[in-house]
C-alpha positions as CSV (number, residue, x, y, z in Angstrom):
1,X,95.5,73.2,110.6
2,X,93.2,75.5,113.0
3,X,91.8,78.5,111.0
4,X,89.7,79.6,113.8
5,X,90.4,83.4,115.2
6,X,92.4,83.3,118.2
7,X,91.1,85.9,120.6
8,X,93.5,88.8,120.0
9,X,92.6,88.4,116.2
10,X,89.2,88.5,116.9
11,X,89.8,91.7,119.5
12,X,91.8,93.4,116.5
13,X,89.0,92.0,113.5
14,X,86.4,93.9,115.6
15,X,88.0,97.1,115.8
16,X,89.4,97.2,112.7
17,X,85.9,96.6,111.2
18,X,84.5,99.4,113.3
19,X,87.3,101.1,112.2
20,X,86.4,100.8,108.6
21,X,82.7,101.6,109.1
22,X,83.2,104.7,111.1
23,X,85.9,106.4,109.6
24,X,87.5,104.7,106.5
25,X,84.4,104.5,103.9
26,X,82.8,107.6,105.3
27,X,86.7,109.2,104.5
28,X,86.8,107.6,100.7
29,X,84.4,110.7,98.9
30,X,86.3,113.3,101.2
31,X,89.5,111.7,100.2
32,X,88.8,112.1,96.5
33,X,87.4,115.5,96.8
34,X,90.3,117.1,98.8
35,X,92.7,115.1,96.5
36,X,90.9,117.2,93.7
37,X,91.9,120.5,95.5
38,X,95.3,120.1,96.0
39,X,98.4,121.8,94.4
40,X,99.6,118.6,93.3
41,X,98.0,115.3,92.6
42,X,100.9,113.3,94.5
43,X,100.2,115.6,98.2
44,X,98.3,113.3,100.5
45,X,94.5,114.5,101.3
46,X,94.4,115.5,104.9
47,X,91.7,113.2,105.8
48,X,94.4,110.9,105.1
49,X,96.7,112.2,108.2
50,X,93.4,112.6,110.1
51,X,93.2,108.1,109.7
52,X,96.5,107.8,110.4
53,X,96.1,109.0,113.8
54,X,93.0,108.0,114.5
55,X,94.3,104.4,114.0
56,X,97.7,104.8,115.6
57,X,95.4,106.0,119.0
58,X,93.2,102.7,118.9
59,X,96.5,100.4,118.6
60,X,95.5,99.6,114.5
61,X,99.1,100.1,113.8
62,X,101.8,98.8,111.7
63,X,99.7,95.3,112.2
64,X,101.7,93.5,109.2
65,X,105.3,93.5,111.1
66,X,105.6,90.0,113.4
67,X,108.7,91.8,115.4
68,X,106.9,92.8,118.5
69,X,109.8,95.1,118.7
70,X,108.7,96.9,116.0
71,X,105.0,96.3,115.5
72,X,102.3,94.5,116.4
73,X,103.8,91.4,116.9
74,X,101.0,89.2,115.0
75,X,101.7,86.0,113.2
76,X,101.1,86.0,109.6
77,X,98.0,83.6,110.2
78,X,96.6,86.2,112.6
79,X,97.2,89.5,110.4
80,X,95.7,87.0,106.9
81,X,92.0,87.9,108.3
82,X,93.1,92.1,109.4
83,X,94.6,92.6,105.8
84,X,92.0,91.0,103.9
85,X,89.3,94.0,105.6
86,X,92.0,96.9,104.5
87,X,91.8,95.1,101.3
88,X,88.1,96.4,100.6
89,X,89.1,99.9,100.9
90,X,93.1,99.4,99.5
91,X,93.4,103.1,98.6
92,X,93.0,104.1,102.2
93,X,92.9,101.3,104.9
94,X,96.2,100.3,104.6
95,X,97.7,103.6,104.7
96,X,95.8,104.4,107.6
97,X,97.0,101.6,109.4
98,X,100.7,101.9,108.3
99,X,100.5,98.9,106.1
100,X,100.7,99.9,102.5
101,X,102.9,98.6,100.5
102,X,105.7,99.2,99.6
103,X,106.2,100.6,102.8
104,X,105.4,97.3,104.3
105,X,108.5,94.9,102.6
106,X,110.7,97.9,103.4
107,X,110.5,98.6,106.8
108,X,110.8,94.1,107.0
109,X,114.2,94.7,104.9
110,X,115.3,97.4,107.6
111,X,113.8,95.6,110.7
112,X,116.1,92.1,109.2
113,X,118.6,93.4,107.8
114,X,119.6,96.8,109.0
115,X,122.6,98.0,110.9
116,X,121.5,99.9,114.0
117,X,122.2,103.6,112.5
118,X,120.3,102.5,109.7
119,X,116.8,101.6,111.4
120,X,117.1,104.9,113.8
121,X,117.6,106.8,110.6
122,X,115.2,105.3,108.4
123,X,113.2,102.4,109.6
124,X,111.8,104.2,112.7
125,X,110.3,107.5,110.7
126,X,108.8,104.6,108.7
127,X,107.7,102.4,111.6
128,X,105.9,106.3,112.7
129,X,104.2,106.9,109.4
130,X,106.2,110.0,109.2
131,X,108.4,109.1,106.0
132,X,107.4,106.9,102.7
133,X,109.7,104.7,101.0
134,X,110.5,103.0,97.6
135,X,111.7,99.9,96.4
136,X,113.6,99.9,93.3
137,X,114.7,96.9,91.0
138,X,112.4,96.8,87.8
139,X,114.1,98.4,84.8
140,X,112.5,98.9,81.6
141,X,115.7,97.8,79.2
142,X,116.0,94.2,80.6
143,X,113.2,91.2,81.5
144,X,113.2,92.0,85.9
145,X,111.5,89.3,86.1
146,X,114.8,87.6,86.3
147,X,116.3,89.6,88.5
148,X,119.9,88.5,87.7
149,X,119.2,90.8,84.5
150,X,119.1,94.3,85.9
151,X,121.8,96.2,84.8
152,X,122.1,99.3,87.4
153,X,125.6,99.5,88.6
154,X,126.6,100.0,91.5
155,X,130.7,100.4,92.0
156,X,132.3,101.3,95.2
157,X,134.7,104.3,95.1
158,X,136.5,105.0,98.2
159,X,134.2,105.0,101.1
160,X,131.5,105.5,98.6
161,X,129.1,103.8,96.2
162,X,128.3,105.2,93.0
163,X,125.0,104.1,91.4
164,X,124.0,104.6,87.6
165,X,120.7,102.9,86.2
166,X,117.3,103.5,85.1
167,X,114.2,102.2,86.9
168,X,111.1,101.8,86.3
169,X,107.4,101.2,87.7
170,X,108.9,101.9,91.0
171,X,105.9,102.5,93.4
172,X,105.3,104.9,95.8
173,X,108.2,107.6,94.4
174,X,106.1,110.2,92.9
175,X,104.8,111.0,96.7
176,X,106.6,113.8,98.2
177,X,106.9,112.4,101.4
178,X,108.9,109.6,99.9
179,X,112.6,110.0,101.2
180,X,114.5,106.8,100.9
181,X,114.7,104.2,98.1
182,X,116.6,101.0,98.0
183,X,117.9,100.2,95.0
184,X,119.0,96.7,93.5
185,X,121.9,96.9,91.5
186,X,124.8,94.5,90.6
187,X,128.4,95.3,92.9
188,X,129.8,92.7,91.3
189,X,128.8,92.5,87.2
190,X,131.2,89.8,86.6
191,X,131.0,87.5,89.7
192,X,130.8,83.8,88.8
193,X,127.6,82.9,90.6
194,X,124.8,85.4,89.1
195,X,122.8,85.0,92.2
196,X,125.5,86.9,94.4
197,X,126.2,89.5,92.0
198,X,123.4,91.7,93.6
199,X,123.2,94.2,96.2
200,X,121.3,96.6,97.9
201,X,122.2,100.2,99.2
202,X,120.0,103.1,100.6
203,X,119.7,106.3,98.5
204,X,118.2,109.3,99.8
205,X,115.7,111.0,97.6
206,X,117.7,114.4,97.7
207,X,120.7,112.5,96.6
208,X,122.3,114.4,93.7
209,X,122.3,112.7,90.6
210,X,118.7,110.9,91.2
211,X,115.9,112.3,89.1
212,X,112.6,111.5,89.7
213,X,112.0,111.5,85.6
214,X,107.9,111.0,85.6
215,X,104.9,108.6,86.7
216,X,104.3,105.7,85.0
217,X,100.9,105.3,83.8
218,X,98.6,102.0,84.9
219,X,95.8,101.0,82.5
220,X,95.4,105.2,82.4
221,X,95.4,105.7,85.9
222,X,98.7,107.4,87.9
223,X,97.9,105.8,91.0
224,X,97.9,108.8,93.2
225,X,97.0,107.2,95.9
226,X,100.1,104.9,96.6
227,X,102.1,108.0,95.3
228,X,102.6,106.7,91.7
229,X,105.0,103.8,89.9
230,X,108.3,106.3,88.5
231,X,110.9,106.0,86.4
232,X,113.8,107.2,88.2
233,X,117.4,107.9,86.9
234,X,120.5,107.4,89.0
235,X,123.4,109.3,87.6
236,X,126.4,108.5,89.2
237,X,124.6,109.0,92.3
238,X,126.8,108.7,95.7
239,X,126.2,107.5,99.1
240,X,128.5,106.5,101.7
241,X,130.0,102.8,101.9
242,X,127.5,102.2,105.7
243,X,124.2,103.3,103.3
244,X,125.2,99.3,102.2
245,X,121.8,96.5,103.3
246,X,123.4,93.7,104.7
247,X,126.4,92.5,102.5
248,X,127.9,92.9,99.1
249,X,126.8,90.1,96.7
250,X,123.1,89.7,99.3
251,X,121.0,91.4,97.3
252,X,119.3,88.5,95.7
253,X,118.5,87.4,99.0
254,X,117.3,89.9,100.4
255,X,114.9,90.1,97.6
256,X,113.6,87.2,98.1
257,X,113.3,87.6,101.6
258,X,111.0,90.6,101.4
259,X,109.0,89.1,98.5
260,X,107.4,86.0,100.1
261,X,105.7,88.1,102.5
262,X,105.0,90.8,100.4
263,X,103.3,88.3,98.2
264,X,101.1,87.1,101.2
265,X,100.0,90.4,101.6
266,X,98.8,91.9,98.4
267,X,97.0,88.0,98.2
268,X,95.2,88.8,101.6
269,X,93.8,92.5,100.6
270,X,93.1,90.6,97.1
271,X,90.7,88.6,98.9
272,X,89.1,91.9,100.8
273,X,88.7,93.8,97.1
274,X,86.9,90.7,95.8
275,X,84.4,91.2,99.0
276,X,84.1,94.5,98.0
277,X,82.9,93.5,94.5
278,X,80.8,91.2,95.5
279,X,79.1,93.1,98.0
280,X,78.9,96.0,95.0
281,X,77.5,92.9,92.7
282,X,74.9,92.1,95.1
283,X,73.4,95.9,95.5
284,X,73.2,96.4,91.9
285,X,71.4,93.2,91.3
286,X,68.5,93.5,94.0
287,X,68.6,97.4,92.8
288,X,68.3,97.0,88.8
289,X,65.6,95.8,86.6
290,X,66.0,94.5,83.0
291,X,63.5,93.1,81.0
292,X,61.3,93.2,83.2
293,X,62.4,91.5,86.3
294,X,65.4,92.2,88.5
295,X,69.0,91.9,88.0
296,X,68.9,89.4,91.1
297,X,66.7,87.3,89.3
298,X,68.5,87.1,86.1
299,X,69.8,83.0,86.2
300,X,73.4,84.8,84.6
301,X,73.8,86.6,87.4
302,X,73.1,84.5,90.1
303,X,75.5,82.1,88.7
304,X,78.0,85.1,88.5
305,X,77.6,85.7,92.5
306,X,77.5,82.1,93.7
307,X,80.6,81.3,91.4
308,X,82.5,84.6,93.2
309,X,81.3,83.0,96.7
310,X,83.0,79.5,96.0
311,X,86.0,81.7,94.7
312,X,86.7,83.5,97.4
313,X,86.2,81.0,100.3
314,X,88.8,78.8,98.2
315,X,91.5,81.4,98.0
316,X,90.9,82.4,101.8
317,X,91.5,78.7,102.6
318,X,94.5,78.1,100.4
319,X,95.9,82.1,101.7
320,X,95.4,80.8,105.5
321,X,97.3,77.9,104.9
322,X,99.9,79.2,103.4
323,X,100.2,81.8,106.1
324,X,99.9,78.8,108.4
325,X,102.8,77.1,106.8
326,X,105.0,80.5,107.1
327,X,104.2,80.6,110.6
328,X,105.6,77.0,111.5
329,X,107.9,75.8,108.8
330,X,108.9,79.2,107.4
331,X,109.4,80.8,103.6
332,X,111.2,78.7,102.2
333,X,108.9,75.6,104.0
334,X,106.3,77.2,102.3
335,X,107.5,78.5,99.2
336,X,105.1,75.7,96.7
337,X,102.1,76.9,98.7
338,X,103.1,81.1,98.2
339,X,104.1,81.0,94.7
340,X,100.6,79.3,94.2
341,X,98.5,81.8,96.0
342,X,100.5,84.4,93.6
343,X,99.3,82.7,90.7
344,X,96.0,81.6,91.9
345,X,94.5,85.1,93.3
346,X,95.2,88.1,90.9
347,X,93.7,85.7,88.8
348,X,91.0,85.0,90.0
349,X,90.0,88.1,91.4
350,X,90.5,89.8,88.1
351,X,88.0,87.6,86.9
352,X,85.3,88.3,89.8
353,X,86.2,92.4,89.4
354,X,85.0,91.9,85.8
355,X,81.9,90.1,86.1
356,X,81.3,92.9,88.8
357,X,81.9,95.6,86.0
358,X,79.9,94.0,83.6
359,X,76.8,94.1,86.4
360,X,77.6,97.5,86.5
361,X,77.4,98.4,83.1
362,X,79.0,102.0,82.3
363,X,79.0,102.7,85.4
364,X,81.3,100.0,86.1
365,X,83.6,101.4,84.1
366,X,83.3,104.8,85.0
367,X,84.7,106.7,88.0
368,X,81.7,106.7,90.4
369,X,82.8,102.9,91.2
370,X,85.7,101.8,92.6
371,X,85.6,98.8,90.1
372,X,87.5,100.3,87.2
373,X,90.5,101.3,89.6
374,X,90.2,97.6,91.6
375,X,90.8,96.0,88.1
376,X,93.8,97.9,86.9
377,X,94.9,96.9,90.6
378,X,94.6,93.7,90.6
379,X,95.7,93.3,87.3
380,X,98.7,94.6,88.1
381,X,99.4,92.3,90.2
382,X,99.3,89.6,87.7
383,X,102.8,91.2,86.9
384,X,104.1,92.5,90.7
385,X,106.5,90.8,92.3
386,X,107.6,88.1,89.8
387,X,104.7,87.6,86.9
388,X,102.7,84.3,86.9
389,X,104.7,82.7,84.6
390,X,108.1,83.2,86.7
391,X,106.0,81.1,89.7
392,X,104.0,78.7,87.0
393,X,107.7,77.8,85.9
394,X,109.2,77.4,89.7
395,X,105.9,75.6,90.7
396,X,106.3,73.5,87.8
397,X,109.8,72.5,88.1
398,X,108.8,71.5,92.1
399,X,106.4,69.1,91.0
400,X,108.3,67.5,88.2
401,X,111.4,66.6,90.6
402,X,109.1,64.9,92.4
403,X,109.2,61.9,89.3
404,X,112.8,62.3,88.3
């Protein structure tokens, strides 16, 4: 395994640096200040718009998709080190660069799996930055983290579907600009293998019969900048037979197709926040004094820093080999190694966020850091996309087999 930063990665690490330092920090107070004037919390700032293009005209765009057809055409071990710097900034960067999620797994289900009318209708406004999109399978009556428990139906009727269910905590569907969900639901309630009871469709926002019901709360924050986590109603909502993903009964894997490198990805920017607190650690503590030296000096702390450097430098290393193993023996080659960076890096960067907040004392808590909001992230993401127990349980069962 070569880690080293081939030289388009390094080309692409330098300008997206620049990138950062010119325009994205400079944009975050401007960001929160126009967000404070607008008619409604869920509009996007215009300095947001203002990133988009700017990084569209230096070629920072759509970096996470591998099809050269459709984006940059990077493998995931060259993106690893790209998303991990839009990771410091997650509220902005990877908007800007047309990589925010759920955006991201969406336009991979559309790109993989998408007849041709449906990526010139959907997938390329999304490819442009033009549209936003939302994924929706978590429901608040069932456990979705067994996804053979949702209960949405979805029954054909003529050359149409018609989809009733509530979800939940589905992300990005408060925004305006969000036009096209696909939703998860079960064509087949009472086929014999649960795994091919599932399948996707496309549902346009305007549909009649979907109701955006309200935002779902996180920790106390709405999450306005990745345009909320709704519940949603579908109430006998219809869309034609073609809005189908793929195939009837393929919705379970689909799922997991998008997941694995949606799981890679949040893991990468993980990486970037925990730079980002440690960087914030290391300020406060050469800028403090308590009892009468400074924090810096303070044997607690210094432990707290040099145990977040050893942190982070083993989660990159175990991140970039598992994008490594994507790369050359795919997903499901590296499935042990992904459900294990899922675990292993909410985790852990919880952990370093919250010796960073406790550095910061109120302040840390308080809304003139980014620390209180990076927490609620990342603890989030303890939960997203399959909680750590679903992955301690698979990961388990791997190693088991192995002596039986």
């Amino acid at each position: 395994m070569d880690f080293a930063f081939d030289a388009r990665t390094e080309e692409l690490r330098a300008k997206l640096l620049a990138f950062m330092d010119e325009y994205v920090y400079p944009a975050e107070p401007v960001a929160e200040e126009q967000r404070a004037a607008l008619a409604s919390p869920w509009d996007t700032p215009a300095v947001v718009e203002e990133l988009k293009a700017e990084a569209r005209r230096q070629g920072l765009w759509n970096l996470f998709l591998p099809d050269a057809e459709y984006g940059a055409g990077l493998t995931n071990l060259q993106y690893a080190p790209l998303a991990e710097i839009t990771g410091r900034s997650p509220h902005l960067a990877p908007t800007a660069t047309n990589c925010a999620a759920p955006d991201t797994g969406n336009m991979e289900v559309l790109a993989q799996f998408g007849d041709e009318r449906q990526k010139k209708q959907w997938l390329e406004p999304l490819l442009a930055g033009e549209i936003r999109s939302a994924f929706a399978m978590t429901e608040p009556e069932v456990a979705s983290s067994d996804a053979t428990n949702i209960t949405t139906h979805i029954e054909r009727d003529g050359d149409e579907y018609v989809i009733t269910g509530r979800k939940w905590y589905i992300s990005g569907a408060m925004n305006p600009d969000c036009k096209i969900f696909i939703v998860m639901g079960k064509t087949d309630p009472d086929g014999a293998d649960i795994r091919r009871q599932q399948s996707m469709v496309l549902v346009p926002r305007d549909t009649p019969g979907v109701t955006v019901k309200r935002a779902m709360q996180v920790f106390g924050y709405e999450d306005h900048w990745h345009g909320g986590h709704a519940e949603v109603v579908f109430d006998h909502a219809r869309v034609p037979v073609s809005n189908l993903v793929g195939e009837e009964g393929g919705g379970f894997a689909i799922a997991q197709a998008r997941l694995g490198p949606g799981r890679i990805h949040h893991c990468m920017r993980l990486i970037g926040m925990a730079e980002r607190a440690i960087e914030l650690m290391c300020r406060r503590a050469v800028s403090r004094t308590a009892f009468g030296k400074a924090l810096a000096q303070q044997g607690v702390v210094q432990n707290w820093i040099a145990d977040a450097r050893v942190t982070v430098e083993q989660l990159r290393l175990l991140v970039l080999k598992t994008a490594w193993l994507m790369d050359t023996v795919g997903n499901k080659g590296a499935h042990t190694e992904i459900q294990a960076i899922k675990i292993a890096t909410p985790r852990a960067v919880v952990g370093i966020l919250d010796r960073a907040i406790q550095l910061h004392g109120a302040g840390g808590v308080s809304q003139d850091f980014p620390l209180a909001e990076l927490y609620a992230s990342a603890r989030t993401l303890m939960l997203a996309d399959g909680p750590d127990e679903v992955h301690q349980r698979s990961l388990a069962r791997r190693e088991l087999k192995k002596y039986l």
